[in-house]
C-alpha positions as CSV (number, residue, x, y, z in Angstrom):
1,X,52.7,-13.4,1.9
2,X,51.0,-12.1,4.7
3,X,49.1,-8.4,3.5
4,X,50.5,-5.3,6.0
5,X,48.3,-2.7,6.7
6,X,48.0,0.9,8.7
7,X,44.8,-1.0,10.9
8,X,47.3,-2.9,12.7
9,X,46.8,-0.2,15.2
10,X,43.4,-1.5,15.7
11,X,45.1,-4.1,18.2
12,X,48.3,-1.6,19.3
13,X,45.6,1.4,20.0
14,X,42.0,-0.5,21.0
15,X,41.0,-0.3,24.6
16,X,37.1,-0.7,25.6
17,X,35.9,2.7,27.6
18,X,36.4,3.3,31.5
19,X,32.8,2.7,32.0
20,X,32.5,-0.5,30.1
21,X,34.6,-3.4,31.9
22,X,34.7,-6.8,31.0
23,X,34.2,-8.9,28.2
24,X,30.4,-9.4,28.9
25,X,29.7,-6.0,29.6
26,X,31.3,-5.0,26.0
27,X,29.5,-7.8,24.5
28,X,26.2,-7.0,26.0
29,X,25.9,-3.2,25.9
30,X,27.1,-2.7,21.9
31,X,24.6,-5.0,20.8
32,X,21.6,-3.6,22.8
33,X,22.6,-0.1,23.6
34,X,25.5,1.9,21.9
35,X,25.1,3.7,18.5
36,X,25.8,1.8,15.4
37,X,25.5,4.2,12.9
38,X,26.6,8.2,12.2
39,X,23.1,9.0,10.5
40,X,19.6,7.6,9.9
41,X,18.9,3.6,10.2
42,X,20.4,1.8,7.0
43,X,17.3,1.1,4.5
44,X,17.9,-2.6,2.5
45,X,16.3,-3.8,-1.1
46,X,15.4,-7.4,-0.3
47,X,16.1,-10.3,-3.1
48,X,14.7,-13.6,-2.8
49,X,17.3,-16.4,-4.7
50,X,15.7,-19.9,-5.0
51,X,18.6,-22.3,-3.7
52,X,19.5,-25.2,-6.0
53,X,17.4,-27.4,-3.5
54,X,14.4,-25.4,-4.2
55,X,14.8,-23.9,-0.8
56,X,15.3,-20.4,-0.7
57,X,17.5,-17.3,0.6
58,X,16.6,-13.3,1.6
59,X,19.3,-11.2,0.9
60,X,19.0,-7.4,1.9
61,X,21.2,-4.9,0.0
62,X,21.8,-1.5,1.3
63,X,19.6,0.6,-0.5
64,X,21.7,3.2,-2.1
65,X,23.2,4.2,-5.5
66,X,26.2,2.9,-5.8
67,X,28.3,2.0,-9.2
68,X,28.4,-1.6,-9.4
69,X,32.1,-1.0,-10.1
70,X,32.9,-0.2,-6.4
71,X,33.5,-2.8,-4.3
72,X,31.3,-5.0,-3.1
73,X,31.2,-6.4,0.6
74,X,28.9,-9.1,1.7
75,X,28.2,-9.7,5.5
76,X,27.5,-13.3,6.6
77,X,25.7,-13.0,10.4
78,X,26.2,-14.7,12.8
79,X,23.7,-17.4,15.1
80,X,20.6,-16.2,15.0
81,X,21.2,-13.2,13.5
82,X,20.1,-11.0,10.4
83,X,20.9,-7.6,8.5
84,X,19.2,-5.7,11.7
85,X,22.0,-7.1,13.9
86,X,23.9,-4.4,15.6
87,X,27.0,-5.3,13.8
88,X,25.1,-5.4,10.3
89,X,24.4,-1.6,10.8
90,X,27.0,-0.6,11.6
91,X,28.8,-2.1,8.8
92,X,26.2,-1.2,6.4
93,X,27.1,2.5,7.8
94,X,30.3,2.1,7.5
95,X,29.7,1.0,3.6
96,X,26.9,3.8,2.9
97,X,30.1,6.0,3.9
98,X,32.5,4.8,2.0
99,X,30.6,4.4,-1.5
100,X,30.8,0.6,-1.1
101,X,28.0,-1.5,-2.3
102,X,26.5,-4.1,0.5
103,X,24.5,-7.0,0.6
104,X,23.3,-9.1,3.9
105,X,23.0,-12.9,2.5
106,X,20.6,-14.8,5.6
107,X,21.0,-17.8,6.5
108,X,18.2,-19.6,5.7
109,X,15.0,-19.2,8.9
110,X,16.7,-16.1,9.6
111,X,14.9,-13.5,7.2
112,X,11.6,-13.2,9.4
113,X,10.2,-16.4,7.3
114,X,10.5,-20.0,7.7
115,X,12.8,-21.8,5.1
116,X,11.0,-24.8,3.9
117,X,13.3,-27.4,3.2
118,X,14.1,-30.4,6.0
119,X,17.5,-28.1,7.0
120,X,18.0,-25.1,8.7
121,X,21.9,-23.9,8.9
122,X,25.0,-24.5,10.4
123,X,28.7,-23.0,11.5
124,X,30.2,-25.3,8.5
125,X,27.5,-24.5,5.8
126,X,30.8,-23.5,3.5
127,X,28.2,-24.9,0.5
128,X,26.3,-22.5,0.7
129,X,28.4,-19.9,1.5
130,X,29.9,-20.8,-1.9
131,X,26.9,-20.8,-3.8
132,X,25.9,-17.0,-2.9
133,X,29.2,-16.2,-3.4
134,X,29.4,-17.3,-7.0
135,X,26.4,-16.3,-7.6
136,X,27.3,-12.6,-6.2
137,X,30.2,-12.7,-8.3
138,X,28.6,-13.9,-11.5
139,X,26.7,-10.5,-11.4
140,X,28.8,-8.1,-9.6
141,X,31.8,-6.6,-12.0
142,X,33.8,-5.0,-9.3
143,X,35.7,-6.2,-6.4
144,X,34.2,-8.6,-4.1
145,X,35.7,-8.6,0.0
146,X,33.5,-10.9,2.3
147,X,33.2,-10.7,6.1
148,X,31.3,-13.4,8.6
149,X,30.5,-12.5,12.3
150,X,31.0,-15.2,14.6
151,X,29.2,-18.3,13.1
152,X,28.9,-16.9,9.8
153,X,33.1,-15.8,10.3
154,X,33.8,-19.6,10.8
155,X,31.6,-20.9,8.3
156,X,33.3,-18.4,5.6
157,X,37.0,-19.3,6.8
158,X,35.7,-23.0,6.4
159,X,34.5,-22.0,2.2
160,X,38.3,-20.1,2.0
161,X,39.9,-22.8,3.2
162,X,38.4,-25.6,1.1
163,X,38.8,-23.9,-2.4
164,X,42.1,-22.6,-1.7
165,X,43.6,-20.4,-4.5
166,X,40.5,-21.0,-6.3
167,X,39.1,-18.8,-3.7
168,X,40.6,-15.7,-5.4
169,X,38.3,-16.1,-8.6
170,X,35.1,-14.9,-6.9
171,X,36.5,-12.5,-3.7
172,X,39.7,-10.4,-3.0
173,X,39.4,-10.9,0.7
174,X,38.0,-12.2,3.4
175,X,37.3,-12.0,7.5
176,X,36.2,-13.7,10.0
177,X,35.0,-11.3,13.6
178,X,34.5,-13.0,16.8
179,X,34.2,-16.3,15.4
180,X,34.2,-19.5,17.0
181,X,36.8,-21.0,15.0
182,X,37.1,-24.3,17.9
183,X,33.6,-25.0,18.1
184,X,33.9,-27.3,20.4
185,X,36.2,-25.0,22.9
186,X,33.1,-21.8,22.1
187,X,30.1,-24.4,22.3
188,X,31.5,-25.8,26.2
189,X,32.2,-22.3,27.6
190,X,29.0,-20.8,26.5
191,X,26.9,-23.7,28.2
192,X,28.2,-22.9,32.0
193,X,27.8,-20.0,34.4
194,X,26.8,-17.4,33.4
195,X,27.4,-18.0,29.7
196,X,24.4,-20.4,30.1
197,X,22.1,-18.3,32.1
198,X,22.4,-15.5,29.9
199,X,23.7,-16.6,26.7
200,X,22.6,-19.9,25.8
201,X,18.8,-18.7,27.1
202,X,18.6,-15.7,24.6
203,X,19.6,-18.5,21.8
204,X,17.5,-21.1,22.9
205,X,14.5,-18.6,22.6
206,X,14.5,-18.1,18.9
207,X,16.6,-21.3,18.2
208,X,13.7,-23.7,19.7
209,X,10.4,-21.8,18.3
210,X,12.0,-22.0,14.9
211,X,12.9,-26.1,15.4
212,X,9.7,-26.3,16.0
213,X,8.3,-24.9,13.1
214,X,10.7,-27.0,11.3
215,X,9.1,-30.0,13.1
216,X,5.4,-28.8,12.1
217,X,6.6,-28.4,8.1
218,X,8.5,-32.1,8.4
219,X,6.7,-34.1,11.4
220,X,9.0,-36.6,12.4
221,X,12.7,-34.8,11.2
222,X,14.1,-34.7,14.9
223,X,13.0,-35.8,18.5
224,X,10.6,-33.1,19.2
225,X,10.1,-34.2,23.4
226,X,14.2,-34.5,23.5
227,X,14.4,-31.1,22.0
228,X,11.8,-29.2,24.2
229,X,13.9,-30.5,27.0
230,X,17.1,-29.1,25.8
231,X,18.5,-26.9,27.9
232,X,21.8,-25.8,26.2
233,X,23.2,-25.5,22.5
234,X,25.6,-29.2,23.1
235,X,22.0,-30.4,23.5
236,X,20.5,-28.5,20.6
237,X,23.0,-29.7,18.3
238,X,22.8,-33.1,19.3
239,X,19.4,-33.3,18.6
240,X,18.5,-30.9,16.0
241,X,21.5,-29.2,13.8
242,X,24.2,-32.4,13.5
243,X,21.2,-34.9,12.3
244,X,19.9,-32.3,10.1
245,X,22.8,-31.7,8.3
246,X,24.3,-34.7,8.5
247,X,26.6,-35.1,11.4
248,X,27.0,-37.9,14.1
249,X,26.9,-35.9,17.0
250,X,27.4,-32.9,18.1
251,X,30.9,-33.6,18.8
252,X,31.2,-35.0,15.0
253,X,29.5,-31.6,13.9
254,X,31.8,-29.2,16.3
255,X,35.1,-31.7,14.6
256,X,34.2,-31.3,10.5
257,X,32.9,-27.7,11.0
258,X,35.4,-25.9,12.7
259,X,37.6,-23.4,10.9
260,X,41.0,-23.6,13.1
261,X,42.5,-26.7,11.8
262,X,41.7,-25.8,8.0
263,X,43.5,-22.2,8.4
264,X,47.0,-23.5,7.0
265,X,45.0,-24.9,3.5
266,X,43.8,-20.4,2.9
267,X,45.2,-19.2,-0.1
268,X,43.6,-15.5,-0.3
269,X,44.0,-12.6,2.4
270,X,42.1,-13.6,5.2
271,X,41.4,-11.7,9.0
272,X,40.5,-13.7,12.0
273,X,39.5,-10.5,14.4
274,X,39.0,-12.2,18.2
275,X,39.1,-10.3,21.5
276,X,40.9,-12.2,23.9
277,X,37.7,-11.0,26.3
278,X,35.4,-13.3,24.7
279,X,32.7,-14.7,26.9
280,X,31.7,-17.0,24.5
281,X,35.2,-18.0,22.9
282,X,38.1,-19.0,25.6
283,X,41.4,-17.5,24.6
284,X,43.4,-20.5,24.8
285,X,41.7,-22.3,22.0
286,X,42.2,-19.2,19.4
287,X,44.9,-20.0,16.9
288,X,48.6,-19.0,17.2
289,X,50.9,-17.3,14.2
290,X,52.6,-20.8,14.2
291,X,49.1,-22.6,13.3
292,X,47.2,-20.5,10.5
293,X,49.6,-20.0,7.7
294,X,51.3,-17.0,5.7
295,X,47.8,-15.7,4.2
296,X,46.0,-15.7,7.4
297,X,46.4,-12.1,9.7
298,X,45.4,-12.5,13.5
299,X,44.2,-9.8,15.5
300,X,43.8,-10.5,18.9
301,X,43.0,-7.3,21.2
302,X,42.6,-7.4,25.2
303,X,39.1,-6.0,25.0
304,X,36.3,-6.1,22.6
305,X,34.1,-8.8,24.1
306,X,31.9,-10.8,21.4
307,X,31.3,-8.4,18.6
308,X,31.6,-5.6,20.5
309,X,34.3,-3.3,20.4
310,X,32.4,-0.1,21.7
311,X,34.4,3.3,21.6
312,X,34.0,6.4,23.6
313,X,31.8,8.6,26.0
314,X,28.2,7.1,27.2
315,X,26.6,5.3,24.8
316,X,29.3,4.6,22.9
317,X,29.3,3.4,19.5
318,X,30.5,0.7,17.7
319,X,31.9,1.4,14.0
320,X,35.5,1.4,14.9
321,X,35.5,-2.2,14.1
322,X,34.0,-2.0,10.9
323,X,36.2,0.5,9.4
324,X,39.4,-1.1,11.0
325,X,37.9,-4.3,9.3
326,X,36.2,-2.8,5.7
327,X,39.8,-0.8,5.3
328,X,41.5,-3.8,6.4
329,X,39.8,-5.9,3.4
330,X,40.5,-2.5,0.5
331,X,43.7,-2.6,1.6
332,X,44.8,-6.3,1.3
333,X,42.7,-6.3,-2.0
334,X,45.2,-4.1,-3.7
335,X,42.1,-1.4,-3.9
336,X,43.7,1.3,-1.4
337,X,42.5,4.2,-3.5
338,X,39.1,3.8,-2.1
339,X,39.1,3.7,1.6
340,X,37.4,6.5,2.6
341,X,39.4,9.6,3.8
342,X,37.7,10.2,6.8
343,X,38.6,6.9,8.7
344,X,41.5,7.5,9.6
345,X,45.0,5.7,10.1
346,X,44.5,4.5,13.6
347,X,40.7,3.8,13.6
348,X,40.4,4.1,17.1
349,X,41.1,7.8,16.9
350,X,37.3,7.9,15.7
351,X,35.4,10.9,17.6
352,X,34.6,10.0,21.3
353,X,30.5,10.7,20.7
354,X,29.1,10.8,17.6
């Protein structure tokens, strides 16, 4: 049965400030400008896991001293992102807050080193989401909630999805913000306009230096001329990321990876958190209350652009999402008790300038 919770208001009470219309202006602002934290930076421990391929992982927990017996939440980033994301922050914040324990698992080339083996990652790598997972739990004696941003949200619905109620044995809950869940529908709309000007050219900037590299470790893995010519992420993952990990096509790779059809097979509490503002995600392809099941909650705000959410006067931050989301996951968890008093019961009554 679907879990009920107080953050409901997130979607009843949520509107994005005067001053910051439009879902790329929320989008854009949040990640490079707004505050994402209520003190200093969040300082991580770094752990390096060598993946049963011999490949390995970085994974950054928040640095603080915590009882292994609170809860545990682990934060899968989105494309090209890392545990210095704007969203990691602030959710690290929100965790250092709230006597959580956090960890930031990175998808492998995203660390600030190369990954070595002939693969990089991809918005279906439910594997491997799985491994660290079980490999999390196998350590961790406390409660486990996971939460993926935009690729890494689709990619963890995908892992939910496929081990159904076994799911339960390693986390309590799980949620997926921003995330493309139709890849094909996100992976069209951000190749035109301004999507692609913008967008798909901030991507392309770390996303082709790193193929590269991947090209220099294993000459002849991809067609290095067809890739420098690429000029948009259909391209890019036709040519690099479906052969790599074994797709077709792009088209193949967008069909098996995406989230939304695989929704119905969840059998744990699971969020899908999507403004309807998306720049990079077109409303009409989210999924409707008919389509995902009775474990699956939608929350499906007006405003929020991708992964923004900011809240209220100039800068603005942007932890109102992740307490709405972190309480969200206590609560369907059954671990009430420990969301932190001071967020409150409509999280977007957080102070206007922190």
């Amino acid at each position: 049965m679907r879990p009920l919770s107080f953050t409901s208001d997130f979607i009843r009470a949520y509107r994005a400030p005067w001053w910051l219309p439009g879902g790329n202006l929320q989008t854009i602002w949040p990640a490079l400008v707004a505050r994402r934290t209520r003190g200093p930076v969040p300082a991580y421990r770094r752990e390096r896991w060598v993946a049963p391929d011999g490949d390995f992982i970085d994974l950054d927990f928040l640095a603080s001293e915590v009882s292994t017996r609170r809860p545990l939440l682990v934060l899968f980033h989105g494309l090209e992102g890392s545990s210095r994301s704007h969203y990691s922050e602030a959710f690290a914040d929100v965790c250092w807050r709230g006597k959580l324990t956090y960890v930031v698992p990175h998808f492998r080339g995203c660390s600030g080193e190369m990954n070595l083996a002939p693969r990089a990652y991809h918005s279906g790598d439910h594997e491997e989401i799985g491994w660290i997972l079980q490999r999390l739990r196998a350590r961790h004696p406390g409660p486990i909630v996971a939460v993926g941003v935009s690729l890494g949200g689709n990619a963890l619905l995908r892992w939910a999805a496929e081990n159904g109620e076994a799911a339960s044995r390693t986390v309590s809950a799980v949620a997926a913000v921003c995330s493309p869940l139709d890849l094909a529908a996100g992976g069209h709309a951000i190749g035109r306009g301004f999507n692609r000007m913008v967008y798909t050219t901030m991507f392309l900037k770390t996303m082709k230096p790193k193929a590269l590299d991947k090209w220099s470790q294993h000459p002849g893995l991809f067609d290095r001329e067809a890739l420098l010519a690429a000029r948009d992420l259909y391209e890019f993952d036709n040519i690099f990321t479906a052969p790599l990990h074994g797709f077709r096509s792009a088209e193949h790779y967008w069909e098996l990876a995406s989230a939304k059809p695989h929704l119905p097979r969840i059998r744990i509490p699971a969020l899908a958190l999507n403004a309807i503002n998306d720049p990079f995600i077109p409303a009409a392809s989210l999924p409707l209350e008919r389509e995902v099941g009775d474990w699956v909650t939608l929350w499906q705000p007006r405003h929020g652009g991708h992964v923004g959410f900011p809240v209220g006067g100039f800068p603005g931050h942007v932890l109102a999402m992740p307490e709405a989301v972190t309480a969200w996951l206590l609560q369907s968890s059954g671990i009430t008790s420990q969301v932190p008093r001071e967020w409150p019961a409509a999280p977007m009554t957080v102070p206007a300038v922190l």
